[in-house]
N, C-alpha and C positions, 0 to 999 in steps of 0.2 A: 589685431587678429583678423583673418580672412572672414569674411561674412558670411560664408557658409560654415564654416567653423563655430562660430557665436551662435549659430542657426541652432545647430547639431547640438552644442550644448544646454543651451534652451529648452531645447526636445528632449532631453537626458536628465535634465532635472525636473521641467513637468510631470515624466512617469516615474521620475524618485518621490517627486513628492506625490503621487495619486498614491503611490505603494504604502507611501508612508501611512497614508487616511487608511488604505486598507487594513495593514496590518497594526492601527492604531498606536502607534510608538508609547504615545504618554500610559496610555493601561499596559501595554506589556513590561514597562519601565515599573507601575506601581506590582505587579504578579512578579517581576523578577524578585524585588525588594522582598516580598512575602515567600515566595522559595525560596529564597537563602534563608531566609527566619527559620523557616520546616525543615529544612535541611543543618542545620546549626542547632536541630531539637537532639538530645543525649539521647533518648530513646526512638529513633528515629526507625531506627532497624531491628526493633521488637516487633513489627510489620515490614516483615520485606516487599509484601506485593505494593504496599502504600510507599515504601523508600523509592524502590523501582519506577513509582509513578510520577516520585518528585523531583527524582534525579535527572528522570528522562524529561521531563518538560522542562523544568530549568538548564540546561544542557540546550533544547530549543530556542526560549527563549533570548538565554544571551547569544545563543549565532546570529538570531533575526535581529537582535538590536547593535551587533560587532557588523552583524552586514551590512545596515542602511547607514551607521553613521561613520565605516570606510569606504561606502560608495559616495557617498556628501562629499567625505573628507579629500576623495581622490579627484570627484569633480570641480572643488577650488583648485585643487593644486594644477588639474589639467589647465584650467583657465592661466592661470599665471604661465605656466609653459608656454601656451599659444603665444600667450603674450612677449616671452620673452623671446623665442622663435621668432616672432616678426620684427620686432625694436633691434635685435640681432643678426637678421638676416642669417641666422645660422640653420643650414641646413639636416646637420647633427643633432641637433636641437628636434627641430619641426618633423622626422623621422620619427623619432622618440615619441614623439606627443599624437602622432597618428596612431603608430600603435598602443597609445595606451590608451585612444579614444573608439576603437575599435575594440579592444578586450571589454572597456566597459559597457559599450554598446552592446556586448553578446553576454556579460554578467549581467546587466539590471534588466534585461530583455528576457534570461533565466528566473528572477528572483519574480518579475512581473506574473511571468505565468507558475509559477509558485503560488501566489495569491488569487490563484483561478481554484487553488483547492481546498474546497469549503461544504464538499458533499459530508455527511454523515461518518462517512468510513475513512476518508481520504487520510486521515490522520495514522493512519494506521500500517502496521508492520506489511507483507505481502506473502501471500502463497501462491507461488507457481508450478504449473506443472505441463511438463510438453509431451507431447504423444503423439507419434509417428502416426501417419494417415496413408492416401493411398500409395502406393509407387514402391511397397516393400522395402528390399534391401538401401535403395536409394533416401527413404524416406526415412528411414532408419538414420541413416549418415546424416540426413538434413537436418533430424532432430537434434544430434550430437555438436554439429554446426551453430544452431540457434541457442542450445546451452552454453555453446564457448562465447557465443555474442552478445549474451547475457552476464555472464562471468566476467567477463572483458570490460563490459559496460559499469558492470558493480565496480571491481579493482579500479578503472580510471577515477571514479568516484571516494573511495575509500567505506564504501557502503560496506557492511558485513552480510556476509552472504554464507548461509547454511545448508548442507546439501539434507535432505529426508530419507527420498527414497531413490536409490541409481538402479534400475534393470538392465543391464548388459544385454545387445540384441548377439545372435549366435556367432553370423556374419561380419558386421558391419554395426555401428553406432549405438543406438538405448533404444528400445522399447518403451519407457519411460524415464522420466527425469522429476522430482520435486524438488523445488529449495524454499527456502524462505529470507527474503530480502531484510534485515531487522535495521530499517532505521527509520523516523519519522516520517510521515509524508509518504509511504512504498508504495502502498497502496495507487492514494491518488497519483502518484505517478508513471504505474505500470501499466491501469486499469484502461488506458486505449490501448495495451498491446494486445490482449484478451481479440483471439478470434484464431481462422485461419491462414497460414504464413503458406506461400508458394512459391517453389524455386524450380526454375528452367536452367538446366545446364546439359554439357556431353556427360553422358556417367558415364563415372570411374569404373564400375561394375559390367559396363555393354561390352563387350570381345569386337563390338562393330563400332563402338564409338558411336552409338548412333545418343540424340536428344531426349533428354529424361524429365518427367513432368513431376516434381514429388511435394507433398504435403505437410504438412503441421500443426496442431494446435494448441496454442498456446491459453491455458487456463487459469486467469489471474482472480486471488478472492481475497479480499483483507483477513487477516487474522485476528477470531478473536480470541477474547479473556474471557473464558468460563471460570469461574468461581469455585474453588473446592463444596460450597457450601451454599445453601441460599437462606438467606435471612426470612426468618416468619414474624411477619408482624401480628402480636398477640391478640392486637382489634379484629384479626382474618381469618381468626379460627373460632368453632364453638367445641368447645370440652365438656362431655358426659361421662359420668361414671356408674358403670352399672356391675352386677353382680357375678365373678366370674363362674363359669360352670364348664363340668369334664362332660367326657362322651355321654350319651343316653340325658344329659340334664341333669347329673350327679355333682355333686356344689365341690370345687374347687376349694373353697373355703367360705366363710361366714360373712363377709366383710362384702363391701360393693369398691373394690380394690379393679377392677376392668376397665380401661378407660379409649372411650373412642373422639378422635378427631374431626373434626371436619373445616376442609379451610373451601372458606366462604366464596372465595371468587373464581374458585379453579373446579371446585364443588367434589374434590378428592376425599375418600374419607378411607382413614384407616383406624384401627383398631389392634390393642395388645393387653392377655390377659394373661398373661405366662407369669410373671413377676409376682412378687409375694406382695407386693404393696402399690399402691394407688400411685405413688414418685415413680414408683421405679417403670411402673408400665405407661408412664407419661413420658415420661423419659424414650421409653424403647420405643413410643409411636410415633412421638417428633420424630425420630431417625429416620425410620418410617416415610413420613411426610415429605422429611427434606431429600430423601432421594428419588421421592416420585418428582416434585416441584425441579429437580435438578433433571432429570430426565424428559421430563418439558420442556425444559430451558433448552437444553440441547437440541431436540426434535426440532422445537421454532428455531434457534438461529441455524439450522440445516436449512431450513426449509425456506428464510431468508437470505440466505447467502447463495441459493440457487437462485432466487429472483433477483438476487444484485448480478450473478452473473450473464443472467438471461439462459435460454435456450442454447443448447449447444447446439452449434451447425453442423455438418454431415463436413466431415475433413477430406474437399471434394472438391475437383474443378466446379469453378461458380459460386464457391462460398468464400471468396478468403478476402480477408482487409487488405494484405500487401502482397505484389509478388515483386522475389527477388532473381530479373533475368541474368545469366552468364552467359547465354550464349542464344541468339548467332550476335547481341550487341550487351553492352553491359547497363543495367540500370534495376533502381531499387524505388518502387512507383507504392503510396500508400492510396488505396482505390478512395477512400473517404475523404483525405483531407488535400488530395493531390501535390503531395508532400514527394518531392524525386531528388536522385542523386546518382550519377553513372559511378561513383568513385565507390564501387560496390567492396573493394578489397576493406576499406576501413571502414565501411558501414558494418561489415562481418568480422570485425576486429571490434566490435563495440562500440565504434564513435555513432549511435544513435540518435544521438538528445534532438537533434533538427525534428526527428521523428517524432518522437516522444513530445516534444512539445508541443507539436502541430496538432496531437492527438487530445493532449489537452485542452487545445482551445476549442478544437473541434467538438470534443463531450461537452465541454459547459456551455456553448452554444447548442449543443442537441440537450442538456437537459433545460435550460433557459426556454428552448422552445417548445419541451413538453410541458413544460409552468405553465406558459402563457395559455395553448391550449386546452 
């Protein structure tokens, strides 16, 4: 085998096996054996949201452990090719084995920055939403452009992709676009596309053909699971019961059947004396309870979900992560991670990922370095 060859292999299994450390084989091999177990439970799907939960991580699971050990697998076999390629001098041979050490070279180089995603959220479905900025009808179209190169990009993938909300602009392209990416990881691997997108070309729209400056911004936010319901822990509340009474202080009845709530850490107190009985008005105030506790819920991860996305920037010349030039030369330059490619027709077709990834390594180096300080 050529010695650069052996080199390159070398280098291919060292970062097969860092991945492997990372994504710890031997414990995802014991959590697969235990989803199958939960998953081969009879009553599995008298809790959908819990089957939904099992389904979807075992489903993860076995890809992450089909994937390392046919990249192992593929990396013996390479070896042997090289080998037989050389003892053969056959050139049909040694062709063959180029390209399949190239294909793995750009899979295990994918699956590596994979394992850069370990934020909080990264696990998670995606919501996106694009909206045309300055340059009007143009920007309009640009948006319509960057949802088909989003769309393009899911289908090479086989991601499923869900449209929300489509606004038709009057002219030309969307006013808005929402979808939702639903597969594991969306999150973490949209969350460097989040900012503003810039494209330089002649618009279609000038009668003079003259150069159009237009805008985008793309707003990426993990999706989450709210709860129908929030659980109250009985230690978090203190329950009184006192005497119900009508208008003016005139006794509803005899009984001290009134019952007020108060849960202890959120310091909410509600109260119901409507009911004939001390159960029933216990009953009617948890409900009470659980939909104020649920409406907190939701205010705070609002309110979190805007600080995972930061500050939106003004959808403006001088704010934007990437432009994409068409004209007077072709190139598609990411201003953060200085990520480029002239071959702009299939970067707008979808073929992203160089991008994408770069963006990856870029965030977990920018958050690695707000750790440190």
């Amino acid at each position: 085998m050529p010695a650069d060859r052996s080199s390159d292999l070398a280098a291919l299994s060292a970062t097969l096996t860092s991945i492997e450390k990372v994504l710890d084989v031997p414990r995802l091999r014991i959590e697969l054996s235990d989803l199958e177990a939960q998953a081969g439970e009879p009553g599995l799907w008298d809790d959908a949201e819990k089957a939904q939960e099992v389904t979807t991580r075992l489903s993860t699971v076995q890809s992450d452990i089909q994937r390392v050990e046919g990249y192992r697998s593929r990396l013996d076999d390479l070896a042997v090719l090289f080998q037989m390629a050389a003892e053969e001098d056959d050139e049909g041979v040694a062709a063959e084995a180029e390209g399949e050490l190239a294909t793995l070279q750009r899979e295990i180089s994918s699956l590596e920055v994979r394992t850069l995603l370990s934020g909080e959220y990264d696990q998670r479905h995606a919501l996106v939403q694009i909206t045309p900025g300055a340059g009007g009808v143009d920007s309009q179209d640009w948006a319509l452009m960057l949802w088909r190169m989003y769309y393009r990009w899911a289908e090479r993938h086989g991601y499923e992709l869900d449209v929300l909300e489509w606004q038709e602009a009057e002219e030309a392209g969307v006013k808005s676009v929402v979808f939702q990416v639903r597969v594991p990881y969306a999150y973490g691997t949209l969350a460097g596309e989040h900012g503003v997108h810039r494209l330089v070309r002649i618009s279609p729209f000038d009668n003079q053909a003259r150069r159009q400056t237009s805008f985008a911004m793309i707003d990426v936010t993990p999706v989450v699971d709210v709860a129908d319901a929030v659980e109250v822990d009985e230690k978090e509340i203190r329950v009184d019961v006192f005497r119900s009474s009508g208008p003016g202080g005139q006794g509803v009845n005899t009984t001290d059947s009134a019952v007020r709530i108060t849960h202890l850490p959120s310091g909410i107190v509600v109260s119901c004396q409507n009911e004939r009985s001390q159960i029933q008005n216990r009953a009617a105030a948890m409900v009470v309870l659980q939909t104020k506790l649920l409406e907190r819920k939701r205010e705070e991860e609002a309110a979190q979900m805007d600080a995972i996305r930061g500050t939106k920037a003004d959808v403006a010349f001088g704010s934007q992560i990437r432009n994409y030039v068409l004209h007077p030369y072709q190139m598609v330059k990411d201003l953060r991670t200085g990520m480029e490619s002239g071959a702009t027709g299939p970067v707008l077709d979808g073929e992203i990922d160089d991008f994408v990834e770069a963006a990856i390594r870029w965030r977990r180096t920018g958050d690695e370095g707000a750790a440190a300080s």
